[in-house]
N, C-alpha and C positions, 0 to 999 in steps of 0.2 A: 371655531365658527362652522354653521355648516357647510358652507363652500369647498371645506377640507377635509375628505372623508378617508379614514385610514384602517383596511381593513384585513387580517384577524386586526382586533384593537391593538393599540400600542401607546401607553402611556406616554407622555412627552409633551414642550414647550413649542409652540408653533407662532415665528416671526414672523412678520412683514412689513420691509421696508420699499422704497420706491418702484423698484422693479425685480425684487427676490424674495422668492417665501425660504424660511429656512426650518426644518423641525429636529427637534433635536431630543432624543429619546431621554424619557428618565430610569427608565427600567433597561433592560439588557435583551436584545429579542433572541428569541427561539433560535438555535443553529441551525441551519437548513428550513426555516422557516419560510414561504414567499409571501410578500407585503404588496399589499395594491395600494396606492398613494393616488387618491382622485381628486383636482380640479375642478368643482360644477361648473357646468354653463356658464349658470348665474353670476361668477366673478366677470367684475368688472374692470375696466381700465379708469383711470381718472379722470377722463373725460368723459365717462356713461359706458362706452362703448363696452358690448359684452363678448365672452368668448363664442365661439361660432360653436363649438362642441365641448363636451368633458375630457379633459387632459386626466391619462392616466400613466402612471409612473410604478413598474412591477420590479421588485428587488427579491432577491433571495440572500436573505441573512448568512454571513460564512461558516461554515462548519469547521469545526477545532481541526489542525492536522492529524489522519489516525493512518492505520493501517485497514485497509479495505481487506486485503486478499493477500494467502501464505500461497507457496508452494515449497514443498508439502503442504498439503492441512493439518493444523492442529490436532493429533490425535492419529495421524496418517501409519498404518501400519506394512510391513513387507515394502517396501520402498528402497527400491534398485539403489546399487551404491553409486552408480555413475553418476546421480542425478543431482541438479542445479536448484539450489535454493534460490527461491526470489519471493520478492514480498513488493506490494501494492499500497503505493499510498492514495489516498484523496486528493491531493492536491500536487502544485509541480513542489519537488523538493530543493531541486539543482539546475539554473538554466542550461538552456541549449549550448551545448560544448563540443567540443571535436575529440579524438581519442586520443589524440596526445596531453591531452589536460585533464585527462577520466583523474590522474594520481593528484591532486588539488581538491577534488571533491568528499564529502564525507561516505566513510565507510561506516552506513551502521549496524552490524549483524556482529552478535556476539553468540559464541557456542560453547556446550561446553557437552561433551569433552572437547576442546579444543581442534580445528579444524583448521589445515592448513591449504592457502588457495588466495583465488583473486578475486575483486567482488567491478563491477564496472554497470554504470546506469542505461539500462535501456534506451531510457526517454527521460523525462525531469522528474517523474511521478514511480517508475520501476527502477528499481534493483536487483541484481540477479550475481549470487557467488556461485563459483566454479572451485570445487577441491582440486585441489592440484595432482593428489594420487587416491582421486575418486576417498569415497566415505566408508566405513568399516563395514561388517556384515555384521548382523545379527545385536545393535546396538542401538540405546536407547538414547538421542540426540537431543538436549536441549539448544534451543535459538532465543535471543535477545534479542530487542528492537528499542535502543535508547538514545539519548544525546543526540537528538537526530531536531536539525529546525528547519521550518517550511520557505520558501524562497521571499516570502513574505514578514518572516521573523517571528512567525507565531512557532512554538518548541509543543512539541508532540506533548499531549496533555497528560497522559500516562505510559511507563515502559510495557512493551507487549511481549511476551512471553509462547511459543508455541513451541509444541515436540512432536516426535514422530520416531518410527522405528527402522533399522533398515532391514529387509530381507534376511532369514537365514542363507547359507551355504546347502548348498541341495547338489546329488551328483546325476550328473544328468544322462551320464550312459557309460557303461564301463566294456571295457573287451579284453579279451574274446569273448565271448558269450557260449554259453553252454555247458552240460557239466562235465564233460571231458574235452580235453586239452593236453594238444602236444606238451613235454614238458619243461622243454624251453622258449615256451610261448612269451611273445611279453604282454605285461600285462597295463594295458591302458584305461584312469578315472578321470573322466571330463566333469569338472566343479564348471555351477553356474555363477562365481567370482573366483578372483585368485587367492590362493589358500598362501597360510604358512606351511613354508617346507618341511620346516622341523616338526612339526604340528603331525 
């Protein structure tokens, strides 16, 4: 009827019984879509009596669980070995918890080459791992983001995939400096991460 205006369209059955409209979609709306749902005037009560103004009713359609944001970025190159992987979801994943209950929650970051460490949620929506003896130098990191479901039940609609590089080993200042030298000098190479010895 027109008394019930639904706009972008949205195909669907629209009830009324005594004192509830109900409408009920037949198609599937847009994710992140927003829906205006208007009431005219014009309706009525059963008695004659009309509305005083247009009732209007705004929804935003949910969008799938995803991953918004890496850190690193996908594709992120020279990237310090100390640093903390975390990834952004859209929506909460894990309620509100204290950190004695962080080890009940889901870990979902997968790496390969395999990476040793703790992962613990910021908030219900962030995740963030910590390596336990920081990340390699000069290595090409794949990350996984699977089996992971939203607080709501809905399971992340596809696995997310992103890589990143870490920094080479660079020396960043060696001594003594200059071209003669006592010659029981010693001789000191500061690396800007920790080397293998043997190496």
């Amino acid at each position: 009827a027109d008394y019930w205006v639904i706009w972008p369209e949205l195909a669907g059955e629209t009830a009324v019984d005594a004192e509830e409209i109900t409408f009920t979609p037949s198609e599937a709306a847009m994710p992140g879509q927003r829906y205006s749902f208007t009431l005219a005037a014009k309706a009525s009560a059963a008695d004659g009596t009309r509305l005083v103004r247009p009732v209007t009713l705004n929804l935003e359609a949910a969008t799938p669980l995803q991953v918004t944001s890496t850190q690193p970025s996908d594709g992120a190159t020279e990237i310090d070995i100390d640093t903390s992987i975390v990834v952004v979801f859209n929506r909460p994943v894990v309620p509100l918890t204290g950190f004695d209950e962080q080890a009940d929650l889901p870990q979902p970051l997968f790496f390969d080459p395999p990476v040793e460490g703790t992962g613990e949620w910021i908030n219900t929506s962030i995740y963030a791992f910590e390596p336990t003896l920081g990340l390699a130098g000069s290595t090409d990191y794949g990350v996984g983001v699977d089996d992971i479901v939203g607080f709501d039940g809905e399971a992340l609609a596809a696995p997310v995939n992103f890589s990143f590089t870490t920094a080479t080993p660079i020396v960043l200042d060696a001594l003594p400096t200059g071209s003669q030298v006592e010659p029981d000098s010693e001789i000191n190479v500061n690396f800007s991460q920790p080397m293998d010895v043997q190496s």
